[in-house]
C-alpha positions in Angstrom: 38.9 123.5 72.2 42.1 125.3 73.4 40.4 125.1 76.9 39.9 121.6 77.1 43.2 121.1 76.4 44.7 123.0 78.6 41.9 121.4 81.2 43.3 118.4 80.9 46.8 119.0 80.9 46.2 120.9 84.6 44.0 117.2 85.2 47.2 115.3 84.5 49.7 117.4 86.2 47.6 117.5 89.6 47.3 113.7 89.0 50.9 113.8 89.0 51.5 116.0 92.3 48.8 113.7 94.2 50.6 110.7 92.6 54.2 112.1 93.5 52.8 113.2 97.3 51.3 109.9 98.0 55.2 108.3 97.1 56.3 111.1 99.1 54.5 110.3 102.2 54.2 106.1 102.0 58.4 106.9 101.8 58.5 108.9 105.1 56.0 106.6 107.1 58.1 103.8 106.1 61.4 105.3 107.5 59.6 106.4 110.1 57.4 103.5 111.1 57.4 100.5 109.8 60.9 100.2 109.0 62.1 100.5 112.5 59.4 98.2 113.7 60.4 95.5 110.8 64.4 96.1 111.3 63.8 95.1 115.2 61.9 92.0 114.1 64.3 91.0 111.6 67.4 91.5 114.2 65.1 89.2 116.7 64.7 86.3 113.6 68.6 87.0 113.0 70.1 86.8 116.6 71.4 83.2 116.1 72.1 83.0 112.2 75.4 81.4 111.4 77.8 82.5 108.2 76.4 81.1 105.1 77.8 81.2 101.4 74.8 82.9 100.9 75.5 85.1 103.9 79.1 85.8 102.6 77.4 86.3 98.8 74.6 89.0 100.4 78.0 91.1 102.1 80.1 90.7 98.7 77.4 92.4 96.8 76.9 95.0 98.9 80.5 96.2 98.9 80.2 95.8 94.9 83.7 94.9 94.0 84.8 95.5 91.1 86.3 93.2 88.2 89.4 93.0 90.1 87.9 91.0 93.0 86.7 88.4 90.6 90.2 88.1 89.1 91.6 88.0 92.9 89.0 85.5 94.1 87.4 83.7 91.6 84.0 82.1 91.8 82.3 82.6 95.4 81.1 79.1 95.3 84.3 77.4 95.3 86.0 79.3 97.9 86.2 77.6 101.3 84.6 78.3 104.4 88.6 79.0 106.1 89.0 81.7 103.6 85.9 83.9 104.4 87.6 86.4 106.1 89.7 87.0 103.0 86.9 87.7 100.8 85.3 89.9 102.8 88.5 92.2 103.5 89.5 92.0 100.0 85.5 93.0 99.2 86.3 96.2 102.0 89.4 96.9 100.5 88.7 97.5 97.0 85.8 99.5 98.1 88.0 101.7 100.2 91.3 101.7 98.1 90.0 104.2 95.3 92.6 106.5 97.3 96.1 105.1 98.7 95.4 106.2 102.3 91.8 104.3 102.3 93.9 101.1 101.3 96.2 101.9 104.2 94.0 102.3 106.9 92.0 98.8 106.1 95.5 97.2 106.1 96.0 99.1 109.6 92.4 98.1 110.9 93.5 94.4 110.3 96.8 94.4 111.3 98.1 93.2 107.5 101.4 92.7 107.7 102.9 95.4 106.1 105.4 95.0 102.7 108.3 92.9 103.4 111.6 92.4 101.6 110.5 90.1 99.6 107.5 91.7 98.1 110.0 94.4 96.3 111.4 91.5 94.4 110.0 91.1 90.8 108.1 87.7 90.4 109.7 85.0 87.8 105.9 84.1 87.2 103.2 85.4 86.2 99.7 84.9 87.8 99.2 83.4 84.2 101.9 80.9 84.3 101.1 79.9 87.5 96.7 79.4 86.7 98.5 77.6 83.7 100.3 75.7 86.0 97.5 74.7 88.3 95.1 73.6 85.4 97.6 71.2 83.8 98.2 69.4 87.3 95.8 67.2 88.9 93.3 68.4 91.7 93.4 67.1 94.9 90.1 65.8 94.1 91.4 63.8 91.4 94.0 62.5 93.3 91.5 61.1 96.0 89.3 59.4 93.5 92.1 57.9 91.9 93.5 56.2 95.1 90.1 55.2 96.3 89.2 53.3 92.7 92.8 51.4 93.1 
């Protein structure tokens, strides 16, 4: 009895192996193969694609900001098209400003201005108060539809 066990125990762990050596090797001919040969046709399809919020979206996650970029950006959908560039240096930033000199050499790449006079003086409001602020007045939206019912 003890010899069928151990029979099949050697059945399952060569099942295994083959199973582990067949991941093993569909891995390599994918780097090696097809990947390149799907990467050029994908860079053909690409050649004339334009920025999309979906575009900007795919980018964002990649970088996988974290909580702070949210608090800093808010909700991707509502951010407009003229403040792309933003998101995605804020998006490189935070992924590179774990140390103080990673923070300073994106500022450098993008020519940020650097900390004036003013930025040393302590803020009378809050981010709160001023979110606070901007809920309790009317959009611009608002404001539009308004004049256009008068």
């Amino acid at each position: 009895m003890r010899e069928i066990h151990d029979l099949s125990f050697d059945i399952d762990r060569f099942l295994e192996d083959a199973a582990r050596a067949k991941q093993q090797l569909d891995v390599e001919r994918w780097r090696e193969e097809l990947r390149p040969r799907a990467l050029r046709l994908f860079a053909e399809r690409t050649a004339k694609l334009q920025w999309t919020r979906a575009l900007l979206k795919l980018v964002v996650r990649e970088l996988h900001p974290d909580d702070l970029f949210s608090e800093l950006i808010g909700n991707l959908d509502r951010i407009p098209r003229r403040r792309w560039p933003q998101v995605l240096a804020l998006a490189v930033a935070l992924r590179s400003s774990w140390r103080r000199d990673g923070l300073e050499q994106i500022v450098r790449s993008l020519h940020v201005p650097r900390q004036s006079a003013k930025d040393n003086v302590p803020s009378q409001h809050t981010n709160h108060s001023r979110r606070s602020a901007r809920k309790s007045s009317p959009s611009k939206r608002e404001g539009r539809k308004s004049r256009r019912t008068k």
